[in-house]
N, C-alpha and C positions, 0 to 999 in steps of 0.2 A: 241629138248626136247624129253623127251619118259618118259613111265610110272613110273619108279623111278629117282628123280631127289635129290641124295645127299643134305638133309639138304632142303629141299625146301618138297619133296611130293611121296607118295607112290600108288600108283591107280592099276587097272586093265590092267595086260597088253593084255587083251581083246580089251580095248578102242583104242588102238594104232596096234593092227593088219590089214594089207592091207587089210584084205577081208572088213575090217566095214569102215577103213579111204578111200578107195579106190573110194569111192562113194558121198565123202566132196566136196565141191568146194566155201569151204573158200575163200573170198577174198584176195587180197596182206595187205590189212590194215582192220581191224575192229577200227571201231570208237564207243565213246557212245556219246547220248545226254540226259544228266541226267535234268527229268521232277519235280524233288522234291518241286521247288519251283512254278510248275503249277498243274502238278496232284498230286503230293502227298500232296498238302495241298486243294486240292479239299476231300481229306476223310474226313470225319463227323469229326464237333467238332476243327479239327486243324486250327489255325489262326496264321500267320506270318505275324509280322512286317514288315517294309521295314529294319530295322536294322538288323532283323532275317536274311532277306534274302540278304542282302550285305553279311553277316558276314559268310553262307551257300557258298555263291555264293566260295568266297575267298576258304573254304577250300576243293570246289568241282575243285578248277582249280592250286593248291597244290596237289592231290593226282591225277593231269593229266587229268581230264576229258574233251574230246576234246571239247566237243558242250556244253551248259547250256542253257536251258529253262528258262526264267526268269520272267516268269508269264504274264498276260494277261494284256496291258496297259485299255484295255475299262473297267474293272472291277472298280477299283479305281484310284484314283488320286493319293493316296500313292503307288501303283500299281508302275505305268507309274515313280513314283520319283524312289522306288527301282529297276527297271529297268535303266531307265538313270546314275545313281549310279553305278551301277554295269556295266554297260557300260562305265564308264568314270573311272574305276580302272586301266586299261590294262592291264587286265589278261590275260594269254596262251589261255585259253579258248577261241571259238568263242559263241557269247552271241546270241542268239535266243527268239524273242517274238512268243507268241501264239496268232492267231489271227481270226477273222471270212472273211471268203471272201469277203470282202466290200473293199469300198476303204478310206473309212475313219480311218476302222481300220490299214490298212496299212499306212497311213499320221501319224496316233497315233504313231508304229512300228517305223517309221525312226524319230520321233524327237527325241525318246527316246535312237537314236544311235546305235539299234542294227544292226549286218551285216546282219542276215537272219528272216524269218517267218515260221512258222508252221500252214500252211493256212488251217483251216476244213472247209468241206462241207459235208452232208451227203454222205454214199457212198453207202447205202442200198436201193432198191426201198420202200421196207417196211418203214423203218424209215421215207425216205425225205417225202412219201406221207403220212403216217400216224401223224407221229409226229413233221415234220415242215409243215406239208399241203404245201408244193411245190413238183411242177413238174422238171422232169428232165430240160428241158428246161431250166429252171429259174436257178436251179443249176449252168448249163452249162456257162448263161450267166454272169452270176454275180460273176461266177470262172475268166471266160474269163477277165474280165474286171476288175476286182479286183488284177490278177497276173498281169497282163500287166502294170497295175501302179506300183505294188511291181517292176516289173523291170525298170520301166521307173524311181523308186527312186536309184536305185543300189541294191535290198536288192535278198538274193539268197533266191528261194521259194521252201519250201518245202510241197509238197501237202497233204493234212492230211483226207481222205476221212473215219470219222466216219462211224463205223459196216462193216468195206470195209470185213471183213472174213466173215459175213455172207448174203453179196450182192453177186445175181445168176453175174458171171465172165460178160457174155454177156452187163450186167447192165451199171456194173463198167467199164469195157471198153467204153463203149456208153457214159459215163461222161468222162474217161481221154484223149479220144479220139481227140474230138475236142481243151480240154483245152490245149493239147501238143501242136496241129496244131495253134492255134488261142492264146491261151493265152500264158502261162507263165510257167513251172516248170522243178526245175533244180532236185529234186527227189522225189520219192514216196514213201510213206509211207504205209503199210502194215497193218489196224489197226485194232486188236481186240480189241472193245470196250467192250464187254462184254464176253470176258476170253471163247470162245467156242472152239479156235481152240486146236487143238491135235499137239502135234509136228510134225506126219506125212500130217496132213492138212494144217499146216504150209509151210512146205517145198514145198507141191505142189502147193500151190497158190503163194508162192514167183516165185517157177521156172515158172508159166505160168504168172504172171508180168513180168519178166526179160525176157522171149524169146518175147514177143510184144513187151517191150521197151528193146529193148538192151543197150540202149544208156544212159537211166536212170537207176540213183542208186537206190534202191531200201532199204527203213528204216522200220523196223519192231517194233510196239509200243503193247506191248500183256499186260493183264490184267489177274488175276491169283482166278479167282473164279472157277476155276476147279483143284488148285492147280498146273498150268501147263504154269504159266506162265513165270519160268526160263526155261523149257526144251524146249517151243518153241520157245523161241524168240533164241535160241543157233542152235535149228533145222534150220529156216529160215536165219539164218547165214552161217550155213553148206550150206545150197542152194544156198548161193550166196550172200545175203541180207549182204548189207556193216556198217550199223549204226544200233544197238539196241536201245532202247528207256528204259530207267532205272529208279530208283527210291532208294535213300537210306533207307535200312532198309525193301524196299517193300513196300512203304506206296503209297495211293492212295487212287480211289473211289472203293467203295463196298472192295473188298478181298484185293484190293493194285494192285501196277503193278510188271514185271519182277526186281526183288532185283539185285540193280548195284553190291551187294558186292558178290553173291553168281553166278550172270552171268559172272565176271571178271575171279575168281578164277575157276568157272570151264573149260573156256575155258584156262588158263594155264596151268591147272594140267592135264585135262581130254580130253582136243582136242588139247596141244601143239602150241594154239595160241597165239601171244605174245599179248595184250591190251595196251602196252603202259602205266596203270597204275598205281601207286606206293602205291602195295596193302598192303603195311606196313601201312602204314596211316587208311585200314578200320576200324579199331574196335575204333580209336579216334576221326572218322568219324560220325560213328553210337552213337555214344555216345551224342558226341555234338547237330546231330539233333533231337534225343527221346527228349534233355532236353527242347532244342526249340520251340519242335512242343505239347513236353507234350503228347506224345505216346509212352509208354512202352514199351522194346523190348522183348519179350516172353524171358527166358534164356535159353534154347534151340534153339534159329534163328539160322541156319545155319547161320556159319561162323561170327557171331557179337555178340551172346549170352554169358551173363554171365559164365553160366555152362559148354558148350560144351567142356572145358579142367577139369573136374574134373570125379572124379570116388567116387562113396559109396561103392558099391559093391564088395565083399570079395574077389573075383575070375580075374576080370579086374585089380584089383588093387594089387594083386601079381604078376599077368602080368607083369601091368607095372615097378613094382620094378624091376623085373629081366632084363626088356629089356633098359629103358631109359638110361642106361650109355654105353650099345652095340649099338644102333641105336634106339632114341624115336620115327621111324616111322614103326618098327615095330609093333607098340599100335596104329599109327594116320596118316590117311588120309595124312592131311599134316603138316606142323611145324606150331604150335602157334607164332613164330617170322614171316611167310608169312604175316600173318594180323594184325600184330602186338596186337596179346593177349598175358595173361599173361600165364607162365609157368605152366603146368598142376600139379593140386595138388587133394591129397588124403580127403576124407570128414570121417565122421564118425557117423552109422547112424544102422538101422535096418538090413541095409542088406550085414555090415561090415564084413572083415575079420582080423585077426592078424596083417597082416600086417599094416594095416588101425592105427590099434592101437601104432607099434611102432611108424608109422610118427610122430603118435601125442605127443607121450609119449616124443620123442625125441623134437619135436617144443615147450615143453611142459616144458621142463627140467627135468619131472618127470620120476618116475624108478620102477617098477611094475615083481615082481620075475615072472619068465616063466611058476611056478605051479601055480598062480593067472592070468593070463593071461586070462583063459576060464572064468573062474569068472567076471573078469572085460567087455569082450564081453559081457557075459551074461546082463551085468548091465547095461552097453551102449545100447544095443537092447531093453532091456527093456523101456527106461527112449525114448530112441526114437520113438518108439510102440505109448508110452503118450503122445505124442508130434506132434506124425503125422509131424513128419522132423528128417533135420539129428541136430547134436547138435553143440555149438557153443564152443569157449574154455571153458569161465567158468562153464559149466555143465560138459565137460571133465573133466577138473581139480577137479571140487568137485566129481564127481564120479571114477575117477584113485587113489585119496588122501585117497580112504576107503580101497583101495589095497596094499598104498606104503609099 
């Protein structure tokens, strides 16, 4: 793949020069494990069913999603049903419970049929002592003995050490230390709980997890209150880091986490990695869970938003006249058939040009002499000024019909 890819994507061929790729160390597979149905319904206000969440589940493992979080059995009993449920579909996916380092919770975990867990324990000294008043110790222990049950049921452990990016390295190591030697876990997870790290802080705390454990995968779960929670969980990918931690739409707690749709698409357009995911399906993806979760998606979201194929503007939208029948990624990042949106269209508004106008005039059926043209702008911008938006057909039509 490389920077322009016929009918698929147009980017920087910056992105793809050896001196920036030369320094990646992508793994052979990038996986995702989409959290939507644990963290993203931990954001204020969203509540999912267990029908939500089957229904989620289905179309997260249709558009290829390798791993699915399927929320936390100890929470609720409906909980634990929509898990087991969605375990007993056989879907592609592999089904993942989230779980506390206990071993109760883990007995909860395998009734409910999943293959793996998402084991947290604090991973900061500040946090575990402050705000679960335990000591490393007890951590240790109750790591220790809680994965070693997850293994003694068959389940693959995945370690989840909360505020692990803002825990002093020495710490963290001093917990996954022992729990490697003594307990249980087949990988690690890298977690910004509270969206601090930087993409270059990213990369370097993955590469110093990966050269101590060589041998463990390493999974990056970043949180986006710094607005940086696509770029780094893509950074810590770059490092090495084999599995992202996602979210559709970006929903989550506080700011949301890293957005499955806009992490997908940039590593295929922008890093030439393949995802394995059938990113035709995002935008009937995102759609389905706003309606579900009852959370709006801004219409600007990169890559799922309403708007992001339309143009007002006088000057873009001559643009794109002239270019869309030579090549439409001359005007666009990448094709609206990638994510499957709909075909980019012309609005008409304050900050309109002619061109703007013919789109309409013609979807319109109506026919406006080219000396009345400036006139009818004139009238459209106005009427839009009052309006505070752009307009809809029947204001078109009654204000083009004073011109015909």
């Amino acid at each position: 793949m490389g920077f322009h890819e016929e009918g698929k994507w147009w980017v920087s061929p910056s992105n793809y020069d050896p001196e920036v790729t030369g320094n990646f160390k992508f793994p052979a597979k990038v996986e995702f494990l989409d959290t939507t149905l644990r963290d993203g319904e931990q954001q204020p206000s969203i509540i999912l069913t267990k029908d939500d969440k089957v229904a989620i589940a289905k179309k997260l493992s249709e558009a290829g999603v390798q791993r699915i979080e399927a929320g936390t059995p100890a929470v609720l009993k409906e909980d634990a049903e929509a898990i087991r449920e969605i375990c007993g579909l056989g879907l592609k996916a592999n089904i993942y419970a989230f779980v506390r380092n206990m071993v109760v919770d883990m007995k909860l975990a395998k009734e409910c049929g999943v293959q793996g867990v998402i084991a947290e324990m604090i991973g900061s000294e500040h946090l575990l002592k402050h705000g679960k008043k335990w000591e490393q110790d007890r951590a240790i222990k109750s790591s220790i003995e809680a994965t070693l049950a997850a293994k003694d049921m068959g389940l693959k452990v995945t370690y989840f050490p909360a505020d692990s990016s803002r825990a002093d390295l020495g710490f963290l190591f001093g917990l996954l230390d022992p729990v490697i030697a003594e307990g249980h876990i087949d990988s690690i997870t890298l977690v910004d709980t509270f969206g601090v790290l930087s993409p270059e802080g990213a990369a370097h705390r993955v590469r110093k997890i990966k050269e101590r454990y060589p041998h463990k995968p390493v999974e990056v779960h970043f949180h986006d209150d710094f607005g940086m929670g696509i770029s780094s969980s893509i950074a810590g990918l770059a490092a090495g880091a084999e599995v992202a931690h996602v979210t559709v739409n970006g929903i989550g707690e506080r700011a949301g986490g890293a957005q499955l749709e806009a992490v997908a698409i940039a590593l295929e357009a922008m890093y030439g990695v393949k995802t394995g995911l059938d990113t035709t399906q995002f935008k009937e993806l995102s759609g389905f869970v706003s309606k579900l979760t009852q959370a709006p998606v801004a219409p600007t979201k990169p890559i799922v938003g309403d708007k992001i194929f339309l143009w007002e503007t006088g000057l873009p939208s001559s643009l794109w006249m002239n270019c869309k029948d030579v090549d439409p990624l001359i005007m666009l990042p990448y094709k609206w058939t990638l994510t499957g949106h709909r075909e980019p269209d012309l609005l008409v508004g304050k900050k309109s040009g002619k061109d703007n106008l013919k789109v309409w005039l013609k979807k319109t059926g109506m026919s406006v002499s080219e000396e009345k043209m400036g006139d009818l702008l004139q009238a459209v911008k106005v009427k839009s000024y009052a309006e505070k938006r752009d307009l809809n057909e029947a204001e078109f039509k009654e204000i083009a019909g004073r011109f015909a």
